[in-house]
C-alpha positions in Angstrom: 0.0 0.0 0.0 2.6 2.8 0.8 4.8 1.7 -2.4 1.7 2.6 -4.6 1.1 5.4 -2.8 4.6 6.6 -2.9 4.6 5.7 -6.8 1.5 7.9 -6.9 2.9 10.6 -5.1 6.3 10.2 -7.7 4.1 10.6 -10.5 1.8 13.8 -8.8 5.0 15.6 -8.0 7.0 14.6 -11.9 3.7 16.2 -13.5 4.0 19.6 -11.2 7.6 20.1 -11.7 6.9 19.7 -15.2 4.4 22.5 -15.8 7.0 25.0 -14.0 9.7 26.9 -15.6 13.7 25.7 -15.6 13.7 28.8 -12.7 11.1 27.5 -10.8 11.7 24.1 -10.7 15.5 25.0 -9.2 13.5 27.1 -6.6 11.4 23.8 -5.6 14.3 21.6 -5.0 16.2 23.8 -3.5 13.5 24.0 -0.9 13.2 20.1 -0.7 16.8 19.6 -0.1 16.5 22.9 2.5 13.2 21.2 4.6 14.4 17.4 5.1 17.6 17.8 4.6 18.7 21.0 5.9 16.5 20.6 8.9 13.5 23.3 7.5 11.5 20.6 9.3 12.5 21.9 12.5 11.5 25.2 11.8 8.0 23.9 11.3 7.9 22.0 14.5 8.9 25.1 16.4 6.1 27.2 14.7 3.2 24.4 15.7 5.1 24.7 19.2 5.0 28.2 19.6 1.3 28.5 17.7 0.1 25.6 20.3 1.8 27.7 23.1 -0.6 31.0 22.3 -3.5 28.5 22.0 -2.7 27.4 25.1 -2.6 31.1 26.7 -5.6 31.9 24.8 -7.9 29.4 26.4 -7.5 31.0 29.5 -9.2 34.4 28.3 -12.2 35.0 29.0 -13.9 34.1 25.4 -15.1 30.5 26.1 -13.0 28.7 23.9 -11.5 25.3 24.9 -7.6 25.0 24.4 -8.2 22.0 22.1 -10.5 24.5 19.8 -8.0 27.3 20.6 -4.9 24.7 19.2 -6.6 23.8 16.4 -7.7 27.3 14.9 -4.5 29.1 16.1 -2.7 26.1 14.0 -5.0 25.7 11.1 -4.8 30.1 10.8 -1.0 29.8 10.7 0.1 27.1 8.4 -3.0 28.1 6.1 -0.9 31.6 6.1 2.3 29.4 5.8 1.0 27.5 2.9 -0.4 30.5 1.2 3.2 32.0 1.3 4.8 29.4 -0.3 2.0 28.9 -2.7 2.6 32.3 -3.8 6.7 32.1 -3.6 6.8 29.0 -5.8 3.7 29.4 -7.9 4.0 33.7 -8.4 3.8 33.5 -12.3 0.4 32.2 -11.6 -0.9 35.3 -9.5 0.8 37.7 -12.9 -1.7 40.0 -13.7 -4.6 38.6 -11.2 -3.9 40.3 -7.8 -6.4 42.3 -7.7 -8.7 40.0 -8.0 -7.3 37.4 -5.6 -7.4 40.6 -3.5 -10.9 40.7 -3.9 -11.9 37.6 -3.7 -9.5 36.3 -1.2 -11.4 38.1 1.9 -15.0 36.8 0.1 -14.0 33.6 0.4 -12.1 33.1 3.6 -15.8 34.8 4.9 -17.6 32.0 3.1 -15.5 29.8 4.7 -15.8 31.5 8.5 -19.6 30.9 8.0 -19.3 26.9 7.0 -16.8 26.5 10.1 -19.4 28.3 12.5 -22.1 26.0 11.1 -20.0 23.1 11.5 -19.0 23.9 14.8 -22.4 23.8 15.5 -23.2 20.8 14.5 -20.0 19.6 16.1 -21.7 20.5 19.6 -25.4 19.2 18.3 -27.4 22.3 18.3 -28.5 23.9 14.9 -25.9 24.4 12.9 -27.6 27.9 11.9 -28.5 29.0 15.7 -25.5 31.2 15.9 -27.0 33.0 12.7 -30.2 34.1 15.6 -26.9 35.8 18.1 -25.8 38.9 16.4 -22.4 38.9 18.7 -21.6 35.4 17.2 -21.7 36.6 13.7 -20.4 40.0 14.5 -17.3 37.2 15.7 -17.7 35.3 12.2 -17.3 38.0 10.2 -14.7 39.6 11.6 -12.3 36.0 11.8 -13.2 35.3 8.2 -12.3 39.0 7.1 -9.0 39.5 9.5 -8.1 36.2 7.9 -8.8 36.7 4.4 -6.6 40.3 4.4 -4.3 38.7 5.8 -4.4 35.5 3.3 -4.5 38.2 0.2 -1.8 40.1 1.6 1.0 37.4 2.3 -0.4 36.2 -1.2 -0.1 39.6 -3.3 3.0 40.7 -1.7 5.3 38.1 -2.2 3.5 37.2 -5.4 4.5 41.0 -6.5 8.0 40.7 -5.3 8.5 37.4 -7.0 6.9 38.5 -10.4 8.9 41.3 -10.3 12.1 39.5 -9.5 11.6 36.8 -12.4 11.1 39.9 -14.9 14.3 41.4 -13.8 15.9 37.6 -13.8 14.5 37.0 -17.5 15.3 40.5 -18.8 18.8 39.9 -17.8 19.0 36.3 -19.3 18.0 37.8 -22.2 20.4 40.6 -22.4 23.2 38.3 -22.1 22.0 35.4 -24.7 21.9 38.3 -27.0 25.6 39.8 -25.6 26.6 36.1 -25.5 25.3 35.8 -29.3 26.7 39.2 -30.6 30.3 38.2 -29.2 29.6 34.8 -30.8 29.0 36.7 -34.9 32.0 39.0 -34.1 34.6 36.2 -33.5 32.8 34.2 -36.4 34.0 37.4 -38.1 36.7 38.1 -37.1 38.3 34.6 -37.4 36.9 34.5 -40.9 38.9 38.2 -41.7 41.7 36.4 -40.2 41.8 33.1 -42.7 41.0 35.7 -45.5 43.9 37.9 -45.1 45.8 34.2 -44.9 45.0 33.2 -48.0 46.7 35.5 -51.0 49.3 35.7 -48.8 49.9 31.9 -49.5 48.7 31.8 -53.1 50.9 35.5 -54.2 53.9 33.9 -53.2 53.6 30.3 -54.5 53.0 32.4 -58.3 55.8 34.6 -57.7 58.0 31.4 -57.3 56.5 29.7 -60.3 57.4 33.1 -62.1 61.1 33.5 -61.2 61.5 29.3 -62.5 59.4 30.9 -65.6 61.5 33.6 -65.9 64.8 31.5 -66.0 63.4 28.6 -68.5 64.5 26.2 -65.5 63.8 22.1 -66.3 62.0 21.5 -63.1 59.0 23.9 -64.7 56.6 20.9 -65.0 57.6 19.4 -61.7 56.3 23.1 -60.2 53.5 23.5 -62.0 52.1 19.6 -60.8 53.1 21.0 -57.5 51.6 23.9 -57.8 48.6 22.4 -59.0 48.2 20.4 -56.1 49.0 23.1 -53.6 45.9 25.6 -54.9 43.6 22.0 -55.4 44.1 21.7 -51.3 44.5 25.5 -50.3 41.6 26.9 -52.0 38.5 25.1 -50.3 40.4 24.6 -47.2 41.3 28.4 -46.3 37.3 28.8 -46.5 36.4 26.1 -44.2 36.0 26.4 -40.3 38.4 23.5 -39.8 40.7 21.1 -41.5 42.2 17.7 -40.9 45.3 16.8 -40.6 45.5 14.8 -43.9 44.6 18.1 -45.6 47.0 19.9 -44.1 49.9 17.2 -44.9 48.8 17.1 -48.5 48.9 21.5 -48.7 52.4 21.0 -47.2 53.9 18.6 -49.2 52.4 20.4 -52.3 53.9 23.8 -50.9 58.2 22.3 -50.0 57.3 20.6 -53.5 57.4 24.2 -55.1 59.9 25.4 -52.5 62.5 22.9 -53.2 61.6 23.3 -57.0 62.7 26.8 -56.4 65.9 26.3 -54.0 67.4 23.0 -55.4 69.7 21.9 -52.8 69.2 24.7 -50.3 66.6 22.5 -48.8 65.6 20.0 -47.0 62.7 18.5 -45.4 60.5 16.1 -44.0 56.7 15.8 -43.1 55.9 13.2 -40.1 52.5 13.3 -39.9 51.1 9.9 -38.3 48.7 8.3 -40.4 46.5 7.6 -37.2 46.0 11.6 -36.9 44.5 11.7 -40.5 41.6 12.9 -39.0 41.8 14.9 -36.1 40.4 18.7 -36.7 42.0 22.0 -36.5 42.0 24.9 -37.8 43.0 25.7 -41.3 46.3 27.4 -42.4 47.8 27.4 -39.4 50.4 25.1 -40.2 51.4 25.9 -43.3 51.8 29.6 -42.0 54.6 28.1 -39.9 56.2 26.2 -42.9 56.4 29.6 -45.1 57.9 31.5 -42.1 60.2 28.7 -42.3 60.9 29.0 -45.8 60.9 32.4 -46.0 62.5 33.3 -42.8 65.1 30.9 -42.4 66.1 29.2 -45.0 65.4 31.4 -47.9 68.2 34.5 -46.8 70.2 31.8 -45.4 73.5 31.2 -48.0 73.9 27.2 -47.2 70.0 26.8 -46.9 68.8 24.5 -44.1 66.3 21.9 -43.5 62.8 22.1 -42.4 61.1 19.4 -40.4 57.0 19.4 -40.1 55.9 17.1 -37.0 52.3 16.0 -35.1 52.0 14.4 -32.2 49.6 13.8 -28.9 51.5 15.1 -25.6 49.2 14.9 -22.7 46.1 14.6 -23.9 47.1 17.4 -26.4 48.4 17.6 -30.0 51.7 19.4 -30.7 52.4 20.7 -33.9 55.5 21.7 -34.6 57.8 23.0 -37.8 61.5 23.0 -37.2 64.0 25.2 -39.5 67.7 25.0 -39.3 68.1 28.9 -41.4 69.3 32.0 -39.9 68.1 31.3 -36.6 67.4 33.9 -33.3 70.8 35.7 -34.5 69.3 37.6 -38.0 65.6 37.5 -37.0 63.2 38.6 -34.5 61.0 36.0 -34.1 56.4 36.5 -33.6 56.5 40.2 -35.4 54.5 38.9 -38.6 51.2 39.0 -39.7 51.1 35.6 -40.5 52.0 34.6 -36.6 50.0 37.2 -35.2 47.1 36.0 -36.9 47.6 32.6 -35.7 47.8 34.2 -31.8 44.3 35.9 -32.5 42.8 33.0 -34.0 43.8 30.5 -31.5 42.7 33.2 -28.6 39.3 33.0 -30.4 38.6 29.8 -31.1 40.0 28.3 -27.6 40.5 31.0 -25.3 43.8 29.9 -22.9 43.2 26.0 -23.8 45.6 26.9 -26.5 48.5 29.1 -28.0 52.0 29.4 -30.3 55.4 29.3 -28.5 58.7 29.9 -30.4 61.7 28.6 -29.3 65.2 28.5 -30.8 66.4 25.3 -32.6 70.0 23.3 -32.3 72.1 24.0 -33.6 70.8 27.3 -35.1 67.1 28.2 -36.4 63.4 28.3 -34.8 61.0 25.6 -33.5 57.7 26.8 -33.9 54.9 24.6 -32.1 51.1 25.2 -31.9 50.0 23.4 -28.8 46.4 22.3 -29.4 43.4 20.7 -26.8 43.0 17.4 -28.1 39.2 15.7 -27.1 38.5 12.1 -26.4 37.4 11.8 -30.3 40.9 12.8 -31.1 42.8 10.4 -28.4 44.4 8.3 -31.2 47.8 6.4 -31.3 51.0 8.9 -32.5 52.9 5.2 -33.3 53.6 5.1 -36.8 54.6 8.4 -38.9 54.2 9.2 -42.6 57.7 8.7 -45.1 59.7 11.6 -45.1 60.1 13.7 -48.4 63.2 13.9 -49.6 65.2 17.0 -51.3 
């Protein structure tokens, strides 16, 4: 019997909470946790005490009223007032708009119901339960118990109704402000980022055709071996710059197409390998990023270098994070001043912007003479793959 009334009650109190709003519901459980757990209870107990105490003092005025019938009105007047308070602090969207005529008809009724309690008092004591309708004192007594009651009813009611009303407006005007704050901030990094990748782009593409040019220009053999390269690179840069992320795959293809053209155009003067695990093929990040690094390799270090160098692209997973890194061996910390471009300074911004502190760009000198470049990435569970086994590495 008390499991299927317990069920019962389950299913009562699942179809209340369910009508209320994400706020109120909060507010209700709150209060549970605050009256069994957090000893509210008590508080009750000492307000029956205290109730049953003026009862108690009450009975010995002179107004011929027992202390059992001075307990039990003094009780059922104060946790009717109880309950109407918290009727009205967890139910206030429901008295929106209709105070004034709980106002009204909060005092008609409690009256309505001061008259039935007279008559059934009456009959409780077996006379006729309209006889105290003949004594004008004892409805003179009704009337006033059912009013004093019903202001006060309508008054704990419509105040903290009002308060609470007013509350949730200010609560849900301020929710609102900052959805629309939170999605203003949300279009201006969206546009920002994507002013970012644009002014990436021709930077790549200008410089790739002015090395295909200077070959041109000097009838050079490998011509063919650029153009296929070229080809490739503006195949896997063009779609990719205009996308919100990239894989690694992607990436590794862009790269190899862009030292294809490099070493094309330097010969000798440079070396390099891409290592790029297989197994990271498909992790996301964001696009042009790494080949940023790789031209500020090329163009930084090895290009106004005499003897050239050797440039060495890497991936891996460090600590539930992915490292990417591009390693030069040109002029090193000597002849340049490292983080002053455009190209790296849009890499800061965009990795502030699309993960806040989670992730960044250090710069770090190189042995025995260049820069290590690394963008330190957060890597999710989706991304937690094996680092084991690298791609081949291209060859000058």
């Amino acid at each position: 019997m008390f499991a299927v009334l317990k069920r019962r009650y389950d299913a009562f109190a699942e179809r209340a909470l369910a009508s209320l709003s994400e706020v109120e519901r909060e507010d209700v459980k709150s209060f549970d946790r605050w009256f069994y757990a957090g000893g509210g209870w008590r508080w009750l107990a000492a307000i029956i005490l205290v109730t049953t105490a003026l009862a108690w003092l009450a009975a010995h005025l002179p107004w011929n009223m027992t202390f059992l019938w001075a307990a039990v009105l003094f009780n059922f007047v104060v946790l009717m007032l109880l309950w109407a308070g918290l009727t009205a602090w967890f139910g206030y969207r429901k008295f929106s708009g209709k105070l004034f005529r709980y106002i009204v008809v909060g005092p008609l009724l409690a009256l309505g119901g001061a008259f039935v309690g007279a008559s059934i008092g009456g009959l409780v004591k077996g006379v006729d339960p309209l006889d105290w309708l003949q004594d004008s004192a004892k409805v003179r007594h009704v009337v006033i118990a059912g009013l004093v009651f019903g202001v006060l009813y309508t008054i704990v009611v419509a105040l903290i109704a009002a308060l609470r009303n007013r509350e949730y407006r200010a609560l849900a005007a301020h929710l609102a402000a900052e959805r629309r704050q939170s999605e203003l901030s949300r279009q201006l990094a969206e546009s920002k980022l994507r002013m970012l990748q644009l002014q990436i782009e021709p930077h790549f593409l200008f410089n790739t055709l002015g090395s295909a040019q200077q070959l041109a220009e000097r009838g050079a053999p490998d011509a063919a071996r650029l153009i296929a390269n070229l080809i490739r690179f503006l195949r896997a840069a063009a779609p990719a710059m205009r996308e919100e992320t990239t894989t690694l795959a992607q990436e590794r293809s862009l790269i190899e197409a862009y030292l294809g053209i490099m070493q094309t155009r330097l010969g000798a003067r440079l070396a390099c390998a891409v290592a790029i695990p297989r197994e990271l093929d498909d992790v996301a990040i964001p696009p042009g990023m790494l080949i940023t690094l790789v031209e500020n390799a090329v163009k930084h270090g090895i290009e106004p270098c005499p003897i050239g160098g050797r440039i060495d692209v890497s991936a891996a997973r460090e600590a539930g994070q992915l490292v990417l890194a591009v390693a030069d061996t040109g002029l090193g910390l000597d002849a340049a001043a490292p983080g002053q471009g455009i190209g790296l300074a849009n890499i800061r911004e965009r990795l502030a912007l699309l993960f806040a502190d989670a992730a960044w760009l250090e710069l770090v000198g190189n042995e025995p003479r260049g820069f290590v470049a690394r963008i330190v990435l957060p890597l999710g569970p989706a991304d937690d793959v094996s680092t084991t086994r690298a791609s081949a590495p291209m060859t000058p």
